[in-house]
C-alpha positions as CSV (number, residue, x, y, z in Angstrom):
1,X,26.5,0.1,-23.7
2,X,23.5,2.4,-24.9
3,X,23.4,4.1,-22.0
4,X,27.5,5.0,-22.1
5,X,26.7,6.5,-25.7
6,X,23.8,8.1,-25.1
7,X,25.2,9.7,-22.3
8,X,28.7,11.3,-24.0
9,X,26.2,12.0,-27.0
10,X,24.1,14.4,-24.6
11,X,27.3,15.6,-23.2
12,X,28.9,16.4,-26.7
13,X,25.4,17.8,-27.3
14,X,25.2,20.2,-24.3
15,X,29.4,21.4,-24.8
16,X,28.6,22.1,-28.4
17,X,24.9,23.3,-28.2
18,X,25.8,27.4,-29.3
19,X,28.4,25.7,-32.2
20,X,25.2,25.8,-34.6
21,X,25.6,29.1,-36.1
22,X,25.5,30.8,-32.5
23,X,21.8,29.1,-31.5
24,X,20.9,26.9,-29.2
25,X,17.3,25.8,-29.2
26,X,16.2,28.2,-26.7
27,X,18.7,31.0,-28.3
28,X,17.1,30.4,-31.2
29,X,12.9,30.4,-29.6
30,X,13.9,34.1,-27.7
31,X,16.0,35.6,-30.6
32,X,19.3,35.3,-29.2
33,X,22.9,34.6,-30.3
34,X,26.2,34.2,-29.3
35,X,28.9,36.1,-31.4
36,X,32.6,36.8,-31.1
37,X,33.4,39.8,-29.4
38,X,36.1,40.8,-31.7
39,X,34.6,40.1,-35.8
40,X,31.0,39.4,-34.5
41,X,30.4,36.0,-36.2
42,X,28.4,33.2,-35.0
43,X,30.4,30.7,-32.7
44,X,31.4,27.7,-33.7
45,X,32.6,24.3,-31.5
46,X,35.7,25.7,-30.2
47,X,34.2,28.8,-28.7
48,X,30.8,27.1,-27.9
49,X,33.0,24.3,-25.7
50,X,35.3,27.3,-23.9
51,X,31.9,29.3,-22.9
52,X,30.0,26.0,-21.9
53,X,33.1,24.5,-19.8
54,X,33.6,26.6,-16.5
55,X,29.5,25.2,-15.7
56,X,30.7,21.6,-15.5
57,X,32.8,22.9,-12.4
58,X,31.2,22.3,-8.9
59,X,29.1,25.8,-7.7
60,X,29.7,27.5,-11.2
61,X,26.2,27.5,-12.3
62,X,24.9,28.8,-9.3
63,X,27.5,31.8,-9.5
64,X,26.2,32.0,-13.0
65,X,22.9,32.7,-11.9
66,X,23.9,35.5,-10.1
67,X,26.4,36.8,-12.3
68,X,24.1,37.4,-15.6
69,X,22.3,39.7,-13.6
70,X,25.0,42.1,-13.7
71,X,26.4,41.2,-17.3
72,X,28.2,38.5,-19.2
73,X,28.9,35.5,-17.6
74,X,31.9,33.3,-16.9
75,X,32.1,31.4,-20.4
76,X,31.9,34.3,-21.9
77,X,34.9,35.8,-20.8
78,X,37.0,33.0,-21.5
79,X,35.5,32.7,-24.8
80,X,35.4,36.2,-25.8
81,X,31.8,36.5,-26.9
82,X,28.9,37.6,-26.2
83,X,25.2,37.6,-26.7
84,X,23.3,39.5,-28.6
85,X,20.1,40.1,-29.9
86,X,19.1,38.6,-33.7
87,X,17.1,41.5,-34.8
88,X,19.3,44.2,-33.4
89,X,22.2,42.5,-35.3
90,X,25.0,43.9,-32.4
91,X,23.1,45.2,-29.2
92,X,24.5,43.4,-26.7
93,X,22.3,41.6,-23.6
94,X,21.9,44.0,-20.8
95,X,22.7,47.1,-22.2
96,X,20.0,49.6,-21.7
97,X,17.8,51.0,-24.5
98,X,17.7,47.0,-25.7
99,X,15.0,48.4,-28.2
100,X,13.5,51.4,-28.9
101,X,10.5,52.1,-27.7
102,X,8.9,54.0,-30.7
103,X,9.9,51.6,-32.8
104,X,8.1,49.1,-30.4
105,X,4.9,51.7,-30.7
106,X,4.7,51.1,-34.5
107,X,4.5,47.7,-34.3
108,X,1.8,47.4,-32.0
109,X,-0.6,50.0,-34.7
């Protein structure tokens, strides 16, 4: 009986992990979220289950791993979001010039 619940509460916990305010833990420990393409809000449960569903399929993940390379991934097409960087509030993962390298210059005087 512990086992059946602790198991659908890690699976409920993986589905929903980007529901709190766009973080996941490790989101959250590299400065990442996931916002909606179109107002650029956090996620919530709905969108965090849509973009975390197509890696329960068999071979998914693995495409996945390949697939970031190049931009977003599966999920995040059929959730329409994306992810972004916290402190650049809107520059998208991937896209070049992620920061600016003056900027970056300053901080390290």
């Amino acid at each position: 009986m512990i086992s059946t619940v602790t198991s659908c509460l890690g699976c409920g916990l993986y589905l929903f992990k980007e529901s709190f305010n766009g973080l996941s833990p490790g989101k959250a420990l590299f400065g990442l979220r996931v916002v909606d393409n179109v107002t650029g809000c956090p996620i919530g449960p709905v969108k965090s289950f849509l973009r975390t569903l197509p890696l329960l399929l068999p071979l998914v993940p693995i495409i996945c791993l390949f697939q970031i390379i190049s931009g977003p991934r599966i999920g995040d097409g059929w959730a329409h979001t994306k992810v972004i960087w916290r402190r650049d509030s809107g520059q998208v993962i991937g896209q070049a010039d992620v920061f600016n390298t003056e900027d970056h210059k300053l901080e390290e005087k």
